[in-house]
N, C-alpha and C positions, 0 to 999 in steps of 0.2 A: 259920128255922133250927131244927132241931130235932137232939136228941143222940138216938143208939138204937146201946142195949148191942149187942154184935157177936153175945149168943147168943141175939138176937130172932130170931123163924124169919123174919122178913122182912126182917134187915138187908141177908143178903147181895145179895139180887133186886133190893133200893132201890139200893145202894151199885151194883151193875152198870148199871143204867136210870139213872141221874143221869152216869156215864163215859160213859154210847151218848151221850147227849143232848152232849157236850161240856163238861159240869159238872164241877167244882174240890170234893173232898170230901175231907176230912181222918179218919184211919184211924192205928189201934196199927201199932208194928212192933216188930223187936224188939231195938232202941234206943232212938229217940224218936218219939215221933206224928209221922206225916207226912202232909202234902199233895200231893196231887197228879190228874191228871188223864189220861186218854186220851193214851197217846205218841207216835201217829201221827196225831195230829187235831191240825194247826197251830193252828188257832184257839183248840183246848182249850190245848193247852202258851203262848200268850197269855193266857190268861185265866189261868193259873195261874203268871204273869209279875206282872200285874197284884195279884192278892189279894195276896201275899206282897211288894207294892214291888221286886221283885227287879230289881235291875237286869239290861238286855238285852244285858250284853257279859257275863255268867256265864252257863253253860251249864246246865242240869236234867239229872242225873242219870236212868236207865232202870232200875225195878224188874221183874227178870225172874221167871215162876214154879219154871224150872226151869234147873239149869246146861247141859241139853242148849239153852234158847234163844240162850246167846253166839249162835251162829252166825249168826242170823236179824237181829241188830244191828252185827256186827261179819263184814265180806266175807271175811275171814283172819285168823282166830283163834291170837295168838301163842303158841309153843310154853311162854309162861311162863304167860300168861293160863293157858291148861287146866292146868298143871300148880298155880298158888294155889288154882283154882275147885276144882279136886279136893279140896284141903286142905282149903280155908275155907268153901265153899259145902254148904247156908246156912249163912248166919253176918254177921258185923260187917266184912266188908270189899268196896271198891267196888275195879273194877280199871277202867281209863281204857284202852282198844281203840281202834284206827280203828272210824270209825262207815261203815253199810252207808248207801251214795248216798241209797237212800228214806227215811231219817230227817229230820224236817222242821229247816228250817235256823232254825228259831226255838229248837228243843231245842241246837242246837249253840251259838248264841250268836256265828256266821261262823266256828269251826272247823271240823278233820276229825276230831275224837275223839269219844268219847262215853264216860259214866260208865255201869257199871250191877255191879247186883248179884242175890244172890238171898236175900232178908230168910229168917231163921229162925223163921216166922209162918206156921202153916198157913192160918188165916181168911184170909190178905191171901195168900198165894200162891195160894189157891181162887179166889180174886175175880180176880187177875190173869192165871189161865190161864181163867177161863169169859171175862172180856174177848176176849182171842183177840188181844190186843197189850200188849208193854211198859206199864209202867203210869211216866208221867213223874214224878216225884217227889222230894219236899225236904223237911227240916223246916216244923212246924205253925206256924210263928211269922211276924212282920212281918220283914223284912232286918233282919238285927245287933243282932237280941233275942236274949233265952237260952231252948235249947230246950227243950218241951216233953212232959212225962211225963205229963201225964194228961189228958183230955178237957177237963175244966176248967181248966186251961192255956190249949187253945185256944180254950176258948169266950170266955174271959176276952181274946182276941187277936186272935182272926179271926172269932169267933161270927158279926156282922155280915156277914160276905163269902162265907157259906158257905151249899148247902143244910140240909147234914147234917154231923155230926161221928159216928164209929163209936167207940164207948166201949168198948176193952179191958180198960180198968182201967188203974193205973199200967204205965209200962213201965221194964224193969229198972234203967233208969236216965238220967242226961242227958247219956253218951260218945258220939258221935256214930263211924259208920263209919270203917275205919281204912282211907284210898286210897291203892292204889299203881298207875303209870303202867307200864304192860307196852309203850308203844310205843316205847322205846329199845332200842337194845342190853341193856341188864342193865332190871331191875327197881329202879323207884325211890318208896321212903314218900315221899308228899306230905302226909300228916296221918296222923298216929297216932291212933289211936282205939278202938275197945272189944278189937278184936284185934292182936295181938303177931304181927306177921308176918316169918317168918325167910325171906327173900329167898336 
């Protein structure tokens, strides 16, 4: 395992080549470090099952590059969905969408929805749109630990399970994404979290 600052001229290239391969790498965002892996590589979204202990009936979250990707994850894009992502995106909140058939059914957990977002992290949104797929992803930590603000957090927790850790420096803080469910009728907070969102 090795940790490599995010403004080494070769982070980005590793951090991409370790996702091809199916590899679990831990990265800044901008709430708490997160892990994760390849979105559309079943195997990968397993192996990034496993690192984290996560159990297999919770779903992985989908970090998108950009708000134009909803589309591409989610088959019909609710009229409330675009109108938060307008608002909020990027930024600190996840919105829960029916999920697009080709999402693998280890990322859903046996559901039809799917979480995603578009983090306020240029390094990690680079990295996510040269992937060329959702990037799956969760806090840096074991299940039902406390999350993760600085590299050494997670070294100190996953170091062992991991190629690489990408070292941002701390991030703003330990409030985790604020999600809301767009697949009802109205709009509904399922956690409150770095953003205040007026439904």
């Amino acid at each position: 395992m090795i940790i490599l600052p995010i403004d080494n001229p070769v982070a980005l290239d590793k951090a991409l080549t370790l996702l091809q391969q199916g590899e679990v790498i831990a990265f800044p965002t901008d709430t708490v470090y997160g892990v994760g892996a390849a979105g559309l590589n079943s195997a990968a979204v397993a192996q990034l099952f496993a690192v984290k202990n996560r159990p297999r009936t919770q779903a992985i979250p989908l970090l998108l590059a950009d708000p134009s990707d909803l589309g591409s994850v989610c088959p019909s894009v609710p009229a409330a969905a675009k109108e938060l992502a307008a608002r909020y995106w990027p930024g600190g909140l996840t919105l829960i969408v029916p999920a697009a058939s080709h999402l693998p059914a280890e990322l859903l957990a046996g559901g039809n929805t799917v979480a995603v977002r578009v983090p306020d992290h240029l390094w990690l949104r680079e990295l996510i749109r040269r992937l060329g797929q959702p990037l799956a992803a969760t806090s840096a930590n074991l299940h039902g630990e406390p999350n993760p603000v600085s590299a050494a957090m997670v070294e100190a927790r996953l170091g062992g399970r991991l190629p690489v850790i990408l070292d941002g420096g701390p991030t703003p803080g330990d409030i985790p994404s604020t999600i809301v469910d767009v697949t009802g009728p109205e709009p509904k907070v399922l956690r409150l979290g770095i953003v205040h969102v007026r439904c």
